[in-house]
N, C-alpha and C positions, 0 to 999 in steps of 0.2 A: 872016409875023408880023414885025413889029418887034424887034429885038433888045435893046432895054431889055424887053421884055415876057417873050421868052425867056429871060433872064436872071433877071427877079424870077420866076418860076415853078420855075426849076431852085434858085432860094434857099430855096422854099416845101418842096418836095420836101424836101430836103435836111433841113430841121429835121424833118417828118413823120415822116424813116425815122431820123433819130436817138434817139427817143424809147423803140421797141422794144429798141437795142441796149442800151440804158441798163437796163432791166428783165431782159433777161436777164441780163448781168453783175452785178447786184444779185443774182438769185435763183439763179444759180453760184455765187455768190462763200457766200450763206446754207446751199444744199447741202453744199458743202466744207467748212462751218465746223459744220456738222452731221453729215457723215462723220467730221471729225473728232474731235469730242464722242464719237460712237460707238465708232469704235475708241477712244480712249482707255477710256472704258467697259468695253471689251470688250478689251482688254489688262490694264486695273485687276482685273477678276472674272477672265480667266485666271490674272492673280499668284496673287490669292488662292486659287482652287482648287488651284490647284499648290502652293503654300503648307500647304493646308489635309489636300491630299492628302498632303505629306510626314511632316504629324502624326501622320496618321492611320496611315500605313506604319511611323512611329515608334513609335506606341503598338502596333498589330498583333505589331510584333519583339518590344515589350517583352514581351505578354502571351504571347506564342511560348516565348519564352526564360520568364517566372515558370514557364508552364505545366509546360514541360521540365524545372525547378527543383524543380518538388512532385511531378512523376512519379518524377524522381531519390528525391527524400525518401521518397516512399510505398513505392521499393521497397526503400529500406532499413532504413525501419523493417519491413516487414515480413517482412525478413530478419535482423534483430534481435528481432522476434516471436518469430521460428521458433526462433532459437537460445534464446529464453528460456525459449519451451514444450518445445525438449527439456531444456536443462537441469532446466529444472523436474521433466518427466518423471525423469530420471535421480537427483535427489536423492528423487522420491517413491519411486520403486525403491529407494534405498539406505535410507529410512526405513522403507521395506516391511522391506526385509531384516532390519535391525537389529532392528523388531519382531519380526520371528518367530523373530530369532535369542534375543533377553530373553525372549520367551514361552519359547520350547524350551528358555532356560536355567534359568528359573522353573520348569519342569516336570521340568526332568533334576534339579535342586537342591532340590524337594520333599524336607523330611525331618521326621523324627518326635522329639523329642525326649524326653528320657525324663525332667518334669521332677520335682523334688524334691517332690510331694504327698504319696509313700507312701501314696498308694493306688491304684496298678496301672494308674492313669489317663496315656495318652498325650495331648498335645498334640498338635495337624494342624498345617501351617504350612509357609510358604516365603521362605527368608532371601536374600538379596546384599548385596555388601559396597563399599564407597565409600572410598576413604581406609583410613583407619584406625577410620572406622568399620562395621557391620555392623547391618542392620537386618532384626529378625524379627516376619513379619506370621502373625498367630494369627487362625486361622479365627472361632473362636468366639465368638459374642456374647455380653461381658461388661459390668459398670457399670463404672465408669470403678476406684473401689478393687479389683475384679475385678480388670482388667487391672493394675494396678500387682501383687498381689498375683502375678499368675501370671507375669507379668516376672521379680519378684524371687524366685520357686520355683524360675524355669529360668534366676538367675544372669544375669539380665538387666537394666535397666532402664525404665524408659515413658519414651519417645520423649521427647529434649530437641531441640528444632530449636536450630542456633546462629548460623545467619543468614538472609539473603534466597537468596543462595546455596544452602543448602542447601536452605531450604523447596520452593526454584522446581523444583530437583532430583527431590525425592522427589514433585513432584505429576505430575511425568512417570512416574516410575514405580507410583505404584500406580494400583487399578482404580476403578470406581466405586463401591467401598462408602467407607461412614465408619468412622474409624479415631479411638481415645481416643487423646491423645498427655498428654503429664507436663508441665499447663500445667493449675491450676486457683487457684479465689480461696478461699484459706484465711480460717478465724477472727479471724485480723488484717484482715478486709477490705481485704485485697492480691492482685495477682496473683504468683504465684509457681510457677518451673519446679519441676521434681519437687527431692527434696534439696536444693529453694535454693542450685541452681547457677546461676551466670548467662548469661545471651544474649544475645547481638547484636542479634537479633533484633528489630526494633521495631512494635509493633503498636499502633496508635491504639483499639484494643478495651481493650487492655489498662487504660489513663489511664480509664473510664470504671467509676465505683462502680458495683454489680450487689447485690440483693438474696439471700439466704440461699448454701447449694453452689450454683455454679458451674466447669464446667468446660469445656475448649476441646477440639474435635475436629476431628481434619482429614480432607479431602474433596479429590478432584481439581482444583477450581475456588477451595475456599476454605477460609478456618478461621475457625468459629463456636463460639457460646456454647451450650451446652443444660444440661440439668439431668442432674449426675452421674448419676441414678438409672437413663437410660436404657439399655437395652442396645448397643452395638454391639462391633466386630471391634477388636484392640487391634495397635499399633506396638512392638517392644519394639526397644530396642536396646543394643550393648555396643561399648565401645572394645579395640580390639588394640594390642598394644605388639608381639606375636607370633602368629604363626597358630597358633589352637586346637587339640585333637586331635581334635575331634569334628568340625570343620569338617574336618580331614586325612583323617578314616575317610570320610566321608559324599559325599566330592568323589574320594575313591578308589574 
């Protein structure tokens, strides 16, 4: 062959096979820069799970540690329960006590009074004393002039409450019957204690006008209006300045 022809053939060649190289380096170069895409992708979603994972181990602790917080709490309250239930217990015991000790003293102090009717007639009855004052509950059911009347026989008089104080007192101790006490609305349509003595005592019953006799009687729970006429059990009481002799025999 001729050597100009050798020549322009190996020129031909040459562009022929440069054409593939050109394509692959193009579609290298698109790979790489799509590797690269990828991981960053996939470095970006690592951050964030690991990120997302710290939270979550974050809040995990936290709800570890609340949990740990309200176990603490639950067992101390309920060792504050415990100490409240026995104390609780322990004051009921002592309320036991005290009761059965006022019963058995109500019952050892049971006495008979001999009072001034002159007629051979005893009174029933069981007294205790507060202060300076002394309070005597008469079995029998009287109208309310009854009990004032058998008060003042046996040297006594119908119950004067002289405050809140005292009322709150005396409803702990009596029982469940009703008792007259020396609290009724006179012919001046007024209320007034027995002898128009005065009281402390303030009773929004009392501020309220009432039709014909009226009188108050007390009860464990309350003190109400009825009609003198009725019967019930009477409160009597007397002031000491010294202890009596009959309360000295009767306790001897």
């Amino acid at each position: 062959m001729r050597p100009e022809e050798t020549l322009g053939s190996r020129k031909v060649h040459q562009r022929e096979c440069s054409v593939p190289w050109q394509l692959i380096v193009i579609t290298l170069g698109i790979l790489c820069s799509l590797r690269l895409v990828i991981v960053a992708v996939l470095m970006t979603n690592i951050f964030q799970n690991n990120q997302e994972k710290h939270e979550l181990q974050e809040t995990l602790n936290n709800l570890r540690h609340n949990y740990s917080t309200m176990q603490n709490e639950s067992y101390l309250k309920e060792e504050m329960l415990a100490n409240v239930s026995i104390e609780c217990d322990s004051y009921k015991n002592l309320l036991d006590t005290l009761n059965r000790q006022q019963n058995r003293c109500h019952g050892e102090t049971k006495i008979v009074l001999d009072c001034l009717e002159r007629r051979g007639k005893r009174m029933d009855g069981h007294w205790f004393c507060n202060g300076i004052k002394c309070y005597y509950f008469i079995m029998d059911n009287k109208r309310w002039n009854g009990c004032k009347q058998i008060c003042q026989n046996c040297n006594f008089s119908l119950l004067r409450i002289d405050d809140e104080d005292e009322l709150k007192f005396l409803q702990l101790q009596i029982t469940t019957d009703t008792y007259w006490i020396g609290l009724s609305y006179d012919n001046k349509k007024k209320w007034a204690w027995i002898d128009n003595v005065p009281s402390k005592l303030s009773l929004n019953i009392m501020k309220s006008n009432v039709t014909g006799r009226r009188c108050m009687f007390l009860s464990k729970t309350r003190l109400e209006i009825d009609n003198c006429e009725k019967n019930y059990t009477c409160i009597c009481e007397k002031r000491l300045y010294k202890f009596p002799d009959w309360l000295s025999n009767n306790r001897s």
